[in-house]
N, C-alpha and C positions, 0 to 999 in steps of 0.2 A: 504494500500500500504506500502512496506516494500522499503523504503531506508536507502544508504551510509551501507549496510554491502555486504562485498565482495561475490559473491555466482557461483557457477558452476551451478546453477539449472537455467532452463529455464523458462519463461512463464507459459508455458502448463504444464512444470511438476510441478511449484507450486501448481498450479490448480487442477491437479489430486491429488498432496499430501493431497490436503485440501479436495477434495471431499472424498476421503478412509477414513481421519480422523477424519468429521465433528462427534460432539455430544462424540465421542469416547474417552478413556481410552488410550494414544500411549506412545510406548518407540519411541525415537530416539536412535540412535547409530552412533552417531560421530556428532556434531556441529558445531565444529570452532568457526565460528564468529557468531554463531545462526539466521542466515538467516531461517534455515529450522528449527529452534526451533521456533523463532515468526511466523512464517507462520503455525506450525502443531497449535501452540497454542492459532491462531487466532480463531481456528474451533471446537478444543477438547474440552472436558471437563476437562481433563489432560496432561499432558506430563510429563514424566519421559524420561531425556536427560544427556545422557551418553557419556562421554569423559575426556583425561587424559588432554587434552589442552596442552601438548608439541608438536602438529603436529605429521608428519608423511615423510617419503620419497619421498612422492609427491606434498604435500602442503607447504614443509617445516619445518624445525622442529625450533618451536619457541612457548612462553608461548600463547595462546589466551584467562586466563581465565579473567581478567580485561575486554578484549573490549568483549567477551563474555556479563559478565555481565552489561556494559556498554549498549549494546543494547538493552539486555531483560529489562531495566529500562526505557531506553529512546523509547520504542516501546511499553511497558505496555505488561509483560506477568507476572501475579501475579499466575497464575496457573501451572508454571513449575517448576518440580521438581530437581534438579540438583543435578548429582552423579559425582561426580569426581575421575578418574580411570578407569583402562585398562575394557575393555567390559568380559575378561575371569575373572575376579573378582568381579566385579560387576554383573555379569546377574544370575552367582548360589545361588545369593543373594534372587530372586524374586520368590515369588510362581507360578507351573506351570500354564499356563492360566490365566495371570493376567494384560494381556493386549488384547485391541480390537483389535493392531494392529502394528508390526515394520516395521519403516524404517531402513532401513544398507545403512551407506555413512563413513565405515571405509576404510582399508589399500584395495588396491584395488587387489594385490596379490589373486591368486587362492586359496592358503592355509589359507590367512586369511576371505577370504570371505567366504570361506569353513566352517570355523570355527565358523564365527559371523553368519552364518546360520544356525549351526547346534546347538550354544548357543539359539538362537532366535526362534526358532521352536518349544519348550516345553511353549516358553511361550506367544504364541497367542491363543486366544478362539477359541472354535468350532465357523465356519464360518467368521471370523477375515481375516486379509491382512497380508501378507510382501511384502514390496518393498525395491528393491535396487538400487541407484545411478549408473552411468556412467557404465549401459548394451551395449554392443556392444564396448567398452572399456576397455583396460589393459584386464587383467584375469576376470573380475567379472562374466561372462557366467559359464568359466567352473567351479569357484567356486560355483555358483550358483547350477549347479546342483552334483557338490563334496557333499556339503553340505543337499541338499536334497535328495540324495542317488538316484535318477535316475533325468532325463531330464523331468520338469514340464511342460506337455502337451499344458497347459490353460495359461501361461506365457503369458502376456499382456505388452505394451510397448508405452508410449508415451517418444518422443525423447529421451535422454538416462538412462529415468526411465524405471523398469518394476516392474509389479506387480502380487500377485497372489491373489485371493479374492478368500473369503469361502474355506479357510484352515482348 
């Protein structure tokens, strides 16, 4: 059980973030206050978790990497990797296919979800997941499929997560 860190994710979609990532190799993309980094890294074998920690125009714009790190200590997550920095600098860092599986819980904008999708896409394995945060909110739909160059048929959804498996 994951307490005292602030989080937009519900129940069920912790739940499903953990079943997508158990055993697996996961990038995150955006943390905050790493709610959904101790929860992916409850289950993984990895996590490699990605963020500039000055917030965002929705969350606020303010430093989160102290309690960041703060909780990955007080919550035991000795298996995550921490990059710090914008997602368009860090992901052409990674070799293609080098994850089992991304989360996107960055800017929620059409254009940047667009983008953190179309970053994120070279680098899930054959048969791999992506999921994105707060679907059915702000722009992340039509990003979503900006990003994926057409409307993903098989899009799955638990409350304002959605997923896609065997990418």
């Amino acid at each position: 059980m994951i307490t005292g860190i602030p989080t937009a994710l519900t129940a069920p979609e912790t739940a499903q973030l953990q079943k997508l990532a158990r055993g697996g190799t996961v990038l995150e993309l955006g943390a905050h206050f790493g709610y959904s980094t101790i929860a992916l890294a409850q289950v993984a074998t990895r996590v490699h978790s990605v963020d500039w920690h000055q917030g965002d125009s929705m969350a606020g714009h303010m430093n989160s990497l102290e309690a960041y790190f703060t909780n990955l200590r007080r919550h035991g997550a000795p298996n995550v990797v921490t990059h710090v920095g914008r997602f368009e600098d860090v992901l052409p860092l990674f070799r293609d296919m080098a994850f089992d599986g991304v989360f996107i819980d960055g800017e929620h904008d059409r254009v940047s979800v667009a983008r953190d999708t179309d970053l994120a896409r070279r680098l899930v394995a054959p048969g791999g997941w992506l999921a994105w945060h707060d679907f059915g909110r702000f722009e992340v739909g039509a990003g979503i499929a900006d990003g994926m160059g057409a409307w993903p048929i098989d899009l799955r959804q638990v409350d304002w997560l959605a997923w896609l498996q065997s990418i």
